[in-house]
C-alpha positions in Angstrom: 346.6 173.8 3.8 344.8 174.9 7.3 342.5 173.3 9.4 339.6 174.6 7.6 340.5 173.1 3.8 341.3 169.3 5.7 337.5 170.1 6.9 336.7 170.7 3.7 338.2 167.9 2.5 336.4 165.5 5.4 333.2 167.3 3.9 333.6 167.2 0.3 335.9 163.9 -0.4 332.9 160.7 -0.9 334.8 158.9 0.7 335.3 160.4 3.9 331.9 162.5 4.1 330.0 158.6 4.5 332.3 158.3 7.5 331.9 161.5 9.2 329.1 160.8 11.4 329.2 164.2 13.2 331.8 167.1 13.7 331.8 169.7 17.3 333.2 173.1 17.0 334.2 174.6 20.2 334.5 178.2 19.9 338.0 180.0 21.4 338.5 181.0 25.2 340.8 184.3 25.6 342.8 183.8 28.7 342.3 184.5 32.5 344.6 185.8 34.2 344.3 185.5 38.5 345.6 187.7 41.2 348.6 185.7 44.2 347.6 186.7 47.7 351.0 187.3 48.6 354.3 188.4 46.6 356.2 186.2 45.3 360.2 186.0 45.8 362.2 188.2 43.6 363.9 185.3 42.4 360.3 183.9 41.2 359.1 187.3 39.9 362.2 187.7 37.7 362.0 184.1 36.2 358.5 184.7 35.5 359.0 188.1 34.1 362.4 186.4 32.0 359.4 183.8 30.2 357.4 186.6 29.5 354.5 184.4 32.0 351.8 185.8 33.6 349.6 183.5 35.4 346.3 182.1 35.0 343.2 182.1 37.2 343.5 178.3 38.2 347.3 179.1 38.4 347.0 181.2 41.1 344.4 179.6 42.5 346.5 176.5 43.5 349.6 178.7 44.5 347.3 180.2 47.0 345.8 177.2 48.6 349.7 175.3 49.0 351.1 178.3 50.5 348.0 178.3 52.7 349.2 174.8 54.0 346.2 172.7 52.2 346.4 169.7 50.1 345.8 170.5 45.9 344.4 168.5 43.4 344.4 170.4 39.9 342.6 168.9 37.0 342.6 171.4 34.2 343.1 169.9 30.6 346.6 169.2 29.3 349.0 171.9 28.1 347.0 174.5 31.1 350.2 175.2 33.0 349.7 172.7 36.4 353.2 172.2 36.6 354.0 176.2 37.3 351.3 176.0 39.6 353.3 173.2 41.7 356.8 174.5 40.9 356.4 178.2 42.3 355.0 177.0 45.7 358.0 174.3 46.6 360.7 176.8 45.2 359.2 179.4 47.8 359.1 176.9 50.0 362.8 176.0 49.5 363.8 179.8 49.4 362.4 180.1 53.1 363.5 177.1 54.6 367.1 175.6 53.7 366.5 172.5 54.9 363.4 172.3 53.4 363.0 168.5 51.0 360.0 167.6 48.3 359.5 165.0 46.7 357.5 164.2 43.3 356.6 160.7 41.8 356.3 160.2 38.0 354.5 157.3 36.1 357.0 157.4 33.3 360.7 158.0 33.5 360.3 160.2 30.0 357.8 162.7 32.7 361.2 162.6 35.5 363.4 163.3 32.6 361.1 166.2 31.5 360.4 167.6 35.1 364.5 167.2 35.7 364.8 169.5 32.9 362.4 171.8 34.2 363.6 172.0 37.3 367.5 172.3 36.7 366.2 175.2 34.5 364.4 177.2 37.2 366.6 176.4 39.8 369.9 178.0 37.2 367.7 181.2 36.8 366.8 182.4 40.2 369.5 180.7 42.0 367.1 179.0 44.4 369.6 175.7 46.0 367.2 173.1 44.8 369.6 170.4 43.5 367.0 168.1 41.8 368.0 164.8 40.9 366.0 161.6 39.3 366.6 158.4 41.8 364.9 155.3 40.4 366.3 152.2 39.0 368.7 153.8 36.5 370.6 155.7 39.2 374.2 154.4 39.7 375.1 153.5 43.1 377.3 155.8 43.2 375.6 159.0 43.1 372.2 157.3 45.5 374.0 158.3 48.8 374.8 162.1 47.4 371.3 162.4 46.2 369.8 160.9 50.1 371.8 163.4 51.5 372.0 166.8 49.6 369.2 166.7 46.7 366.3 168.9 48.2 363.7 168.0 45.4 364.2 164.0 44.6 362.4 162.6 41.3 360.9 159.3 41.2 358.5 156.8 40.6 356.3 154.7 42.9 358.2 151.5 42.4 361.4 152.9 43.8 359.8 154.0 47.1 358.1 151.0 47.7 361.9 149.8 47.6 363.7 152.2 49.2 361.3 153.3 52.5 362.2 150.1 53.8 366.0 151.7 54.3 364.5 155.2 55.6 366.8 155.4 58.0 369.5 156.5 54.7 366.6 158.8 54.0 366.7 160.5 57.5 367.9 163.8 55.9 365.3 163.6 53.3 362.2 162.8 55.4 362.9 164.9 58.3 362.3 167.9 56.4 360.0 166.5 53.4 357.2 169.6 52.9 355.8 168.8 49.5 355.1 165.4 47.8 353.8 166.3 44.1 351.6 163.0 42.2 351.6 164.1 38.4 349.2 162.1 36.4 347.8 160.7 39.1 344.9 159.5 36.9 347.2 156.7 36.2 347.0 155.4 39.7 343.3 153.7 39.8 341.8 150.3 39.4 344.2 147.4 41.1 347.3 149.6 40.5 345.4 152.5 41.9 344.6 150.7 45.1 348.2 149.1 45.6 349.9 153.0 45.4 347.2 154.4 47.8 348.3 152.2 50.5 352.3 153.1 49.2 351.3 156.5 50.2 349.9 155.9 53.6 353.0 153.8 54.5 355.2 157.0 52.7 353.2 159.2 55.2 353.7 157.0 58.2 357.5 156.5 57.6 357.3 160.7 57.3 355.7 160.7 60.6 358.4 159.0 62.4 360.6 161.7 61.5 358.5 164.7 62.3 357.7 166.0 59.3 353.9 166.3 57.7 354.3 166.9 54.0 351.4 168.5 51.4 350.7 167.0 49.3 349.7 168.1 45.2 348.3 165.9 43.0 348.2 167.0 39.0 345.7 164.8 37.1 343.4 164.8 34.0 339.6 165.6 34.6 337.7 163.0 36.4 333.9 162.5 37.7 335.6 162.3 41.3 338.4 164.0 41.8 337.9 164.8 45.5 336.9 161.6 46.0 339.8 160.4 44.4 342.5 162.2 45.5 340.9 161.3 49.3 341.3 157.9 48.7 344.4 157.7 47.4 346.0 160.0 49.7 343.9 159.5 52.9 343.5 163.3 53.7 341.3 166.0 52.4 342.1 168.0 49.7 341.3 171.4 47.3 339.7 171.2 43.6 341.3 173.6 41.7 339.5 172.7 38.2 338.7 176.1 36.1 341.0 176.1 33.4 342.1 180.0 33.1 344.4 179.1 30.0 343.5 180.4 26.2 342.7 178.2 23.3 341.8 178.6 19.8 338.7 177.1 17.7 339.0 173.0 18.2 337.1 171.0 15.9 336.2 167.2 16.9 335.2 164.6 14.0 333.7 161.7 15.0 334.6 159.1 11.5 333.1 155.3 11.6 334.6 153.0 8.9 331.4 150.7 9.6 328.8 153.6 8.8 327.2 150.6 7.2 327.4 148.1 9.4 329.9 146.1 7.5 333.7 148.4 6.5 335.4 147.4 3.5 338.7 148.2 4.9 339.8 147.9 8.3 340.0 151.0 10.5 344.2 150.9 11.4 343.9 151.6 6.9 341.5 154.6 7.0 343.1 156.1 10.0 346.5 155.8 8.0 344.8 157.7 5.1 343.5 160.5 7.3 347.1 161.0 8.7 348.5 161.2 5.3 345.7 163.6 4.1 346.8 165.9 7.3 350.6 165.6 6.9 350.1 166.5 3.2 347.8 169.7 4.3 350.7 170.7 6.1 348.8 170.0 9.7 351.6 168.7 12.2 349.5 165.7 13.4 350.2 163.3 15.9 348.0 160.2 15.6 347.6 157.8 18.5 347.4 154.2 18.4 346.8 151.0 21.3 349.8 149.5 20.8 353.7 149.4 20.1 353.1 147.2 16.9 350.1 148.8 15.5 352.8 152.3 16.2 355.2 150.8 14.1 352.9 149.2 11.3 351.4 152.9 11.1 354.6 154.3 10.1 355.4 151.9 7.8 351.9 152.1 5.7 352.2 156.2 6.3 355.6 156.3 5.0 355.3 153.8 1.9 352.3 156.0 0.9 353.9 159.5 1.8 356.7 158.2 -0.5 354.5 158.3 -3.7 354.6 162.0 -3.1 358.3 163.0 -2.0 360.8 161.1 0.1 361.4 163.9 2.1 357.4 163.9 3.3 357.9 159.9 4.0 360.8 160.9 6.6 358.5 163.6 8.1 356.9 160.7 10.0 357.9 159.0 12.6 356.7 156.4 15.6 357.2 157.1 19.6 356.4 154.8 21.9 358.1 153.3 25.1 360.5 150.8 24.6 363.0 153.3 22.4 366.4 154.4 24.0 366.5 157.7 25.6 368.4 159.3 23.4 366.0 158.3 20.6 363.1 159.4 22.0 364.4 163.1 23.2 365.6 163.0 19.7 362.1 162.6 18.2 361.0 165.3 20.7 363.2 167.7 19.6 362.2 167.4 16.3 358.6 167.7 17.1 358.7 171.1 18.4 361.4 172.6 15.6 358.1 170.8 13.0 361.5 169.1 11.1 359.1 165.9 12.1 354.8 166.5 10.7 353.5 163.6 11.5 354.6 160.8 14.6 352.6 157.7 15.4 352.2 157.1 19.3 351.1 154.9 22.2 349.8 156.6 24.7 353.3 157.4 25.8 352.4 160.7 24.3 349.0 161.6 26.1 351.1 162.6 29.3 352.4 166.0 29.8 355.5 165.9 27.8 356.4 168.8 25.9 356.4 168.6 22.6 355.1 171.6 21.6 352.6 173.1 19.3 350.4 170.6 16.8 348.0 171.3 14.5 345.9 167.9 14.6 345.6 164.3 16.6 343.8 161.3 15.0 343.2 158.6 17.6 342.4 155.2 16.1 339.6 153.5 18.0 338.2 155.1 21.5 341.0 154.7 24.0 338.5 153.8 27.3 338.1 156.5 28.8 336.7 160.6 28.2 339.5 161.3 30.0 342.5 159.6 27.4 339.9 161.3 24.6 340.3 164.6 26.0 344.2 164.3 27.3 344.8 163.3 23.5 342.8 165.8 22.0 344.0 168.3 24.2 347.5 168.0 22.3 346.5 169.7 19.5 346.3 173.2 19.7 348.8 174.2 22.4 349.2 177.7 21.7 345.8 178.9 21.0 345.9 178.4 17.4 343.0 176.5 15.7 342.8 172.7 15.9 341.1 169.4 14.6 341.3 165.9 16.4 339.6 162.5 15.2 338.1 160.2 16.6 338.3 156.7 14.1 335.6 153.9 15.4 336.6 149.9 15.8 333.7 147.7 15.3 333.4 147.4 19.4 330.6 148.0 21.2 331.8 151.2 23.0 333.2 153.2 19.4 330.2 152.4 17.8 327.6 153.2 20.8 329.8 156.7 20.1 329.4 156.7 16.6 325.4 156.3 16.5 324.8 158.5 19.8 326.9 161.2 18.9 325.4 163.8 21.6 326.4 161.2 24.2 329.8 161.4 23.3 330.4 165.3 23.3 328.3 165.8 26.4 329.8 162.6 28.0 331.0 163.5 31.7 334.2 161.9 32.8 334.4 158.5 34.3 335.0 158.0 38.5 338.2 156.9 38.8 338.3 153.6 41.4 340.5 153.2 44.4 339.7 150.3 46.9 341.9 150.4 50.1 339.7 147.9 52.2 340.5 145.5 49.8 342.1 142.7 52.3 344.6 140.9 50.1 345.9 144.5 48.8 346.1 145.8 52.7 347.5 142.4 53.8 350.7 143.6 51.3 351.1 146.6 52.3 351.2 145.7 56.2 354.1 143.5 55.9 355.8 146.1 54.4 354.5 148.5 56.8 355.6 146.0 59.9 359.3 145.8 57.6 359.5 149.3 58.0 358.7 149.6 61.2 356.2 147.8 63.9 352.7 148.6 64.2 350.7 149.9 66.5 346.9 150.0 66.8 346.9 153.3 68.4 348.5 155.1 66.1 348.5 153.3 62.6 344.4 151.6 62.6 343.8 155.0 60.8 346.1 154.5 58.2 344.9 151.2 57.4 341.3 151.0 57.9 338.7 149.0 59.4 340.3 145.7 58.7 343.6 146.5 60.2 343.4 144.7 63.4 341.7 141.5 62.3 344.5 141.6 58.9 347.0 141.6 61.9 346.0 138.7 63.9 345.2 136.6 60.6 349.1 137.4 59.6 350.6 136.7 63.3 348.4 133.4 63.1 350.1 132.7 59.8 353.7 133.1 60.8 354.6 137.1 59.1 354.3 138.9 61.4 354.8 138.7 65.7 354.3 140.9 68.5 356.3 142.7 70.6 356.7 145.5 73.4 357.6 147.9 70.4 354.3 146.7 68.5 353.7 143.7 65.6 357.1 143.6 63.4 357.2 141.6 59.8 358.3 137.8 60.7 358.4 136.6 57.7 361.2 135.1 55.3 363.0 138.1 52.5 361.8 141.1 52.0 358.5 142.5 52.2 358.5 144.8 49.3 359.5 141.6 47.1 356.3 140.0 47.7 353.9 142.8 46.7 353.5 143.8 43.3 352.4 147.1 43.1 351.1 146.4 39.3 348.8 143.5 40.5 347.4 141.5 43.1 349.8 139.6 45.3 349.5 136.0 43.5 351.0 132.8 41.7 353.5 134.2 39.2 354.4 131.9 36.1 357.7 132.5 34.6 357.3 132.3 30.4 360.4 130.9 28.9 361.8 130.8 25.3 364.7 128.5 24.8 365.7 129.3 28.8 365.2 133.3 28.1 362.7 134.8 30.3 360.4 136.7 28.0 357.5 137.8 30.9 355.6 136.8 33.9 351.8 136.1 34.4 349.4 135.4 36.9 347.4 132.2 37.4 344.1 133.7 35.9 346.3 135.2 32.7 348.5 132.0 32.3 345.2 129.9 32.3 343.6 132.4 29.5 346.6 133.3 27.4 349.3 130.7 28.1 348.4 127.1 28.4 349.4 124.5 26.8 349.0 124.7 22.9 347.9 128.2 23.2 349.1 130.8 20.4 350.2 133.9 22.4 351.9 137.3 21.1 354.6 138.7 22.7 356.3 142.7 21.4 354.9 141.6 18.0 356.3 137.8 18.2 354.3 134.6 17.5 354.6 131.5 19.9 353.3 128.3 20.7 352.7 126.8 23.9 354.8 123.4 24.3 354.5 122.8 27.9 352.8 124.5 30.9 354.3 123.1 34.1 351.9 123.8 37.3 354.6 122.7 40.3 357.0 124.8 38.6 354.7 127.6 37.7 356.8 127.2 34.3 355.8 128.4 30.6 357.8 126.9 27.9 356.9 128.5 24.6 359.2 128.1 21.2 358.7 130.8 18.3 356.0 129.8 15.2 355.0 131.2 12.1 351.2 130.2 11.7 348.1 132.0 10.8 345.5 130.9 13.2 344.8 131.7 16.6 343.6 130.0 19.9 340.4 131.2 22.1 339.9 129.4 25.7 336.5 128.2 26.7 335.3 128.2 29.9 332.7 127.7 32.6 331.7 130.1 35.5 330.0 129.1 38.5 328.7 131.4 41.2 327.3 131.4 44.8 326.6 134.6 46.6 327.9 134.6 50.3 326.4 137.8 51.6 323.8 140.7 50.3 325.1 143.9 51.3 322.6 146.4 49.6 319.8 145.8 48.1 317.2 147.8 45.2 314.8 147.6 43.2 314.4 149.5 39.8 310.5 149.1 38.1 310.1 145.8 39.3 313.8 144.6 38.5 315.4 143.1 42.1 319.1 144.6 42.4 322.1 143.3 44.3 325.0 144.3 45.1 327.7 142.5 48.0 330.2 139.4 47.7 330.2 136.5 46.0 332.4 133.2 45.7 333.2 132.7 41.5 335.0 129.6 40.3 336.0 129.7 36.6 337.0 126.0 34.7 339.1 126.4 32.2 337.7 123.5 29.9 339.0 123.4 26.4 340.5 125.8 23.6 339.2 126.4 20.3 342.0 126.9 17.2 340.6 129.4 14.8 341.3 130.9 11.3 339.4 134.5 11.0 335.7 132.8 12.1 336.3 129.4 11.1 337.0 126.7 13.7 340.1 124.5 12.4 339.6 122.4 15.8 338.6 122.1 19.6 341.3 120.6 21.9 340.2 119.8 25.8 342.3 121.1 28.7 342.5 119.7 32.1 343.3 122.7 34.6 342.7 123.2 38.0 339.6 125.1 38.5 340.2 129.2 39.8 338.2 130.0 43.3 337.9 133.8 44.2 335.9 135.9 46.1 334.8 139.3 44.8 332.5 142.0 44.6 329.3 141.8 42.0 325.9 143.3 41.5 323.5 141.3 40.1 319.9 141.5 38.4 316.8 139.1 39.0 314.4 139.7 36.3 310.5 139.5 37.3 308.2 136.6 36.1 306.9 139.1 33.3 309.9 139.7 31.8 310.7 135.4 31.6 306.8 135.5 30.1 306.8 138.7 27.6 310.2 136.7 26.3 308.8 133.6 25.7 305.7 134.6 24.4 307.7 136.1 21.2 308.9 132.7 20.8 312.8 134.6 21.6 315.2 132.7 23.9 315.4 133.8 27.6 319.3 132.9 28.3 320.4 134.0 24.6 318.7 137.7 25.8 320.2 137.6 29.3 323.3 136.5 27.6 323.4 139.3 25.4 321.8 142.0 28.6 325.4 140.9 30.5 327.8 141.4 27.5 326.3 144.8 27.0 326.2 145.8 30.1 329.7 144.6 30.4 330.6 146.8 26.9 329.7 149.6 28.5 330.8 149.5 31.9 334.0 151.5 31.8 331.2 154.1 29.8 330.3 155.1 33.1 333.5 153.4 35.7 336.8 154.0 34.7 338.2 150.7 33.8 338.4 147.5 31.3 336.1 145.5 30.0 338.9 142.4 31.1 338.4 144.0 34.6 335.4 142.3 34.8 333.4 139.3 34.5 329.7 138.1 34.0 327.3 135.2 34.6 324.0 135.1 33.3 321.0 131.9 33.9 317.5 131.9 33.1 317.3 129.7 36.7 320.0 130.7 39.0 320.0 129.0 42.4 317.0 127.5 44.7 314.3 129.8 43.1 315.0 129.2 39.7 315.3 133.2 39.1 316.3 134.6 35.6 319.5 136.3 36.9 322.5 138.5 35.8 325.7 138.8 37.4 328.6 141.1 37.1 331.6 141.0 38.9 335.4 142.5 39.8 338.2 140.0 38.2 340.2 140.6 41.1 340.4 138.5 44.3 338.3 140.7 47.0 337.1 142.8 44.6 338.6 146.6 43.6 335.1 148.9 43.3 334.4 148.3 39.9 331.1 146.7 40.6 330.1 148.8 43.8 330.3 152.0 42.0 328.3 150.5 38.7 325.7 149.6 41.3 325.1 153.3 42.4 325.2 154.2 38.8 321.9 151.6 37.4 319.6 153.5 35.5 322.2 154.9 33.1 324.5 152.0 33.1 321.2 150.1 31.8 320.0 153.2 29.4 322.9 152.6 27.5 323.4 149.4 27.7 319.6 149.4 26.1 320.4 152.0 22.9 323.8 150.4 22.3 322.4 147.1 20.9 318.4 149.2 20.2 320.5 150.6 17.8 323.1 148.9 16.0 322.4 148.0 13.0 323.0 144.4 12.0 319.8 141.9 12.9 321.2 138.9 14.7 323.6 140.9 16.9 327.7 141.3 16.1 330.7 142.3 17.9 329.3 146.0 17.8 327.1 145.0 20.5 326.5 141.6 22.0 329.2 139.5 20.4 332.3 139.8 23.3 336.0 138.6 22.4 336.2 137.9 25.9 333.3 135.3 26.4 334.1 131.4 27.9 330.9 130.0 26.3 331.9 131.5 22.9 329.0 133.9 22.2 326.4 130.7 22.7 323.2 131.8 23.4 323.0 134.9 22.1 319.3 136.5 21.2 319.4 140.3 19.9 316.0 140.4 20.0 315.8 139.3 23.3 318.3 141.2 24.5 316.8 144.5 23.8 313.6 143.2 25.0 315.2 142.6 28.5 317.2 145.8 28.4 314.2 147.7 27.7 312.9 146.7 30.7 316.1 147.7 33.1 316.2 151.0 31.1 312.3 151.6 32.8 311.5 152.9 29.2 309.5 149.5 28.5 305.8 151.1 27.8 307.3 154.0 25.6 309.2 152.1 23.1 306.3 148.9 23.0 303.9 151.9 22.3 306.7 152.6 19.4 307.2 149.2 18.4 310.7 149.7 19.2 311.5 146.6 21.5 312.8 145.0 19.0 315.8 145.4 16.8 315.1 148.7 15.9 315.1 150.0 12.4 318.1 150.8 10.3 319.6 153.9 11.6 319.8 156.7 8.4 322.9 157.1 7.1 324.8 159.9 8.4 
């Protein structure tokens, strides 16, 4: 079966032809092929000529600018060729200068195995001395000081630097010569963890600096809104879009398939994306189907193979799950297997979406909308490799960002990528990083301000004046007690960790904000599949003690948010509607916990916690009096619509900003402070903020547009986790008013006359079915 008769099935099946909302078909793109400025070395050439490889526009295009000493970002889809376009400059590089060094920085230590391979490979065929080697956490001792001394390309990861440059001076052969540092998937570096690796570079850059050298830098990443921006930020220097794909493909085909095409889905979507995998694998499609978590992975393959196993046994071990947390060996296994087709269908996290090779597939099913265009497009983008036709499917969860998808079709396919967020003013993020810095080496205003920004001098006093750091004639060293790069967590903000034990075995860490949420006392928490139980939550000694249960309920915190704003920093105002954006001082009471059975609410326990203080970044929204008036003269409750206006505009935040609905938080009052004003608030989670909320305040008008048609248009009458019901709210989804809600979205959306003229500022009519 081809790609055409599983289309034909889609079509023709009842079943499935209710839940295909709407299908795309791109047309094929022949290749183009670009011209280098300057020859190659022989070496090169012969390698190239040996892979039967001719090179693409935006290949050559980036070869061009590194050997013309700028800085490269490359974001053209998965499977395009960017690494070749890296590779081929640093091998030149290395073929000119002996003593010339590179080093490139992987998310995932499956990528540094890959890019070892890779390497090793190119450097056997033209003979080029590059002696790769992978230096991370898995390195023995043994072979570290070899590698620091000889290895002219080192692979690693960003947590191993942010260990090791404080012992540069091992490093001296390394970093006197460094040319090229290469970023792969440096989409992965935004948001909190974003910001933390940004200021890794510039302290990466500085220790460079000491030793006279002045690397390029390249930085390979998946399409974004920004990617100048981006890669500015994270780096700190300018840099060169290369972003026109010159790479074939065949005919793609994107289905867009809602379980809740009625507003209700008799089975849950994990069950019909497990059908649609089966119907692929028994077309003969290779299919890889992607899935937002290691359980669900495994539970996938289980249901896919019990069901494949009504047909043959041999089909049932055709499939298989991938995801991090296998051995090595296992997972190059699986790898293998998917490009020799011995395996046709494998269930993944989104281990999968980066740029391993794995060959040629026929089809991708992704089960619920993975948060970003850019994941839809990296995943989609697997299919196909070869320019041969291909089909990827999207399934819908009953969230309010699937099914805005679902029932504004055209949104989705001409959806623009998200702007990727780095903040590296953030103060308790550059506090971090300038211990480490002053660990490294000292600090000096002249020379190091510009690394750090504007806070840099006032950060330094505020640390001598606590004790970490002191000045001397050489300039301000780190003072304080360990080691610098201990304290700062490059996956979080520097805070109150809380150790979660099980019988005296660690099983994780959390932060004050997460313990409260997820793990105090009598809480039900999940951990790599497991059920436990809160028994004790010790605040002194930042302890967890959880023991393992068997129950079928589940616990859901309730909390209270107050908010005082401490400074306006730019101000706005759309049709009438007063807009905000600057900082703000939130304290969130953790108050009680609710135990529930599916909606049913077995019991309400209280909890006595220490409220949470932070400043952060918000915008918020004060309503005119007509808006309060038009409300309440439809008899419709003012705080039940504002409610519902800040859960939607919440929903679809990381529509428009790359992040997570958890990244943020929201406060709404029909009489917020002195005045009394109807208000909305939404702010960054994160102590000091991260540029989640700034950037949603340039981006307004279609932030509220589809904040407006997402709950306009869904179909139930009351409102439901589709649109204004959030999993995440502290008052448990009390007041909410649908009605309300669109009535007061309608006005942000400045489409308020047009759709009272249409009598559409209300719930809307029942959509048709597809």
């Amino acid at each position: 079966m081809a790609v055409d008769d599983v289309i034909r099935l889609l079509g023709t099946n009842p079943v499935y032809r209710s839940r295909v909302t709407s299908q795309q078909i791109q047309d094929p793109e022949p290749a183009s092929y670009g011209i280098l400025d300057a020859p190659l070395p022989g070496a090169l050439d012969a390698y190239l000529a040996q892979n039967n490889i001719r090179l693409y526009s935006h290949q050559c295009e980036a070869i061009n600018a590194l050997r013309a000493k700028k800085n490269v970002i490359i974001t053209t889809p998965t499977a395009s060729g960017k690494t070749l376009a890296f590779n081929i400059p640093v091998f030149s590089c290395l073929a000119a200068d002996p003593e010339a060094r590179a080093l490139y920085l992987y998310p995932t230590k499956a990528l540094s195995n890959d890019q070892y391979s890779t390497l090793a490979a190119m450097e056997k065929f033209t003979g080029i001395p590059a002696k790769p080697a992978i230096y991370d956490g898995d390195t023995p001792q043994s072979k570290r000081a070899a590698i620091r001394e000889n290895s002219r390309i080192v692979i690693s990861n960003p947590h191993e630097i942010h260990q090791v440059l404080s012992w540069h001076a091992k490093w001296s052969p390394f970093f006197s010569h460094l040319k090229f540092v290469v970023i792969d998937e440096a989409h992965r570096y935004r948001g909190i963890f974003g910001s933390q690796i940004a200021l890794l570079i510039r302290r990466l850059s500085r220790v460079a600096r000491a030793y006279g050298s002045d690397p390029q830098f390249v930085l390979s990443t998946a399409t974004l809104a920004n990617p100048e921006e981006f890669a500015g930020r994270l780096v700190g220097r300018p840099f060169t879009l290369v972003d026109t794909d010159g790479s074939p493909h065949g005919t793609r085909h994107f289905v867009l398939y809602n379980p809740f095409f009625d507003g209700i889905g008799e089975r849950s979507a994990h069950q019909e994306t497990k059908d649609l995998l089966i119907s692929c694998v028994k077309g003969d499609l290779q299919t890889l189907c992607f899935t937002g978590s290691r359980k669900m992975a495994e539970l996938f393959t289980i249901w896919a193979r019990e069901d494949a196993r009504r047909t043959s046994a041999h089909l049932a071990q055709s499939i298989s799950a991938y995801r991090a947390g296998y051995l090595p060996e296992e997972r190059r296994t699986i790898e293998r297997q998917l490009k020799s087709g011995e395996i046709r269908g494998v269930v993944s996290t989104n281990a999968l979406e980066l740029g391993i090779d794995i060959g040629s597939l026929d089809a991708v099913i992704i089960d619920g909308y993975p948060g970003t265009m850019m994941s839809v497009r990296q995943q989609a983008g697997r299919a196909g490799r070869k320019g041969a036709e291909s089909l990827a499917v999207l399934v819908a969860q009953a969230n309010p960002l699937d099914q805005y998808f679902m029932h504004h079709p055209k949104a989705f396919f001409s959806r623009s990528h998200e702007h990727a967020i780095i903040d590296t003013q953030n103060p308790y993020i550059v506090s971090g990083h300038l211990l480490c810095a002053a660990a490294e080496q000292p600090l000096r205003e002249e020379t190091d301000a510009g690394l750090f920004g504007e806070s840099f001098a006032p950060l330094l006093a505020g640390l001598a004046e606590s004790g970490l750091l002191k000045k001397t004639p050489r300039g301000w060293v780190y003072a304080g007690r360990g080691r610098a790069a201990e304290a700062v967590r490059l996956d979080g903000m520097a805070a109150e960790s809380f150790r979660i034990l099980c019988n005296g075995r660690l099983l994780e860490t959390m932060d004050r904000a997460q313990a409260y949420r997820d793990a105090h006392k009598g809480a039900i928490m999940l951990h790599q599949g497991e059920i436990y139980v809160v028994n004790e939550m010790d605040l002194e000694m930042h302890t967890i003690r959880v023991s393992e249960t068997d129950v079928d309920y589940y616990t859901q915190p309730l909390k209270e948010v107050d908010l005082r704003v401490i400074e306006t920093q730019e101000t706005r105002e759309l049709k009438g509607v007063k807009c905000a954006f600057g900082d703000v001082e939130v304290t969130e009471q953790y108050t009680g916990y609710k135990i529930k059975k599916g909606d049913t609410i077995l019991g309400v326990e209280p909890l006595n916690l220490p409220p949470l203080t932070f400043r952060t970044k918000a915008f918020w929204l004060v309503m005119p009096d007509q808006v309060a008036t038009s409300v309440s003269r439809a008899g419709l409750d003012l705080a039940g619509g504002l409610h519902g206006a800040e859960h939607a505009l919440i929903a679809l935040m990381p529509l428009h900003v790359m992040c997570d609905r958890w990244d943020i938080g929201g406060l709404s009052s029909p009489a917020f402070g002195e005045n009394g004003d109807p208000t909305i608030f939404v702010y960054d989670g994160y102590e000091g903020g991260i540029g989640l909320a700034e950037k949603a305040f340039t981006l307004l008008p279609a932030l509220f547009l589809s904040a407006h048609e997402l709950v306009r248009d869904c179909p139930c009458k009351k409102g439901c986790p589709s649109c204004i019901y959030s999993p995440k709210c502290g008052n448990d989804n009390v007041p909410l008013d649908k009605e309300a809600t669109v009535k007061i979205l309608c006005e942000l959306c400045q489409e308020s006359e047009k759709y009272e003229m249409e009598g559409a500022c209300t719930a809307g009519p029942e959509p048709a079915a597809p």
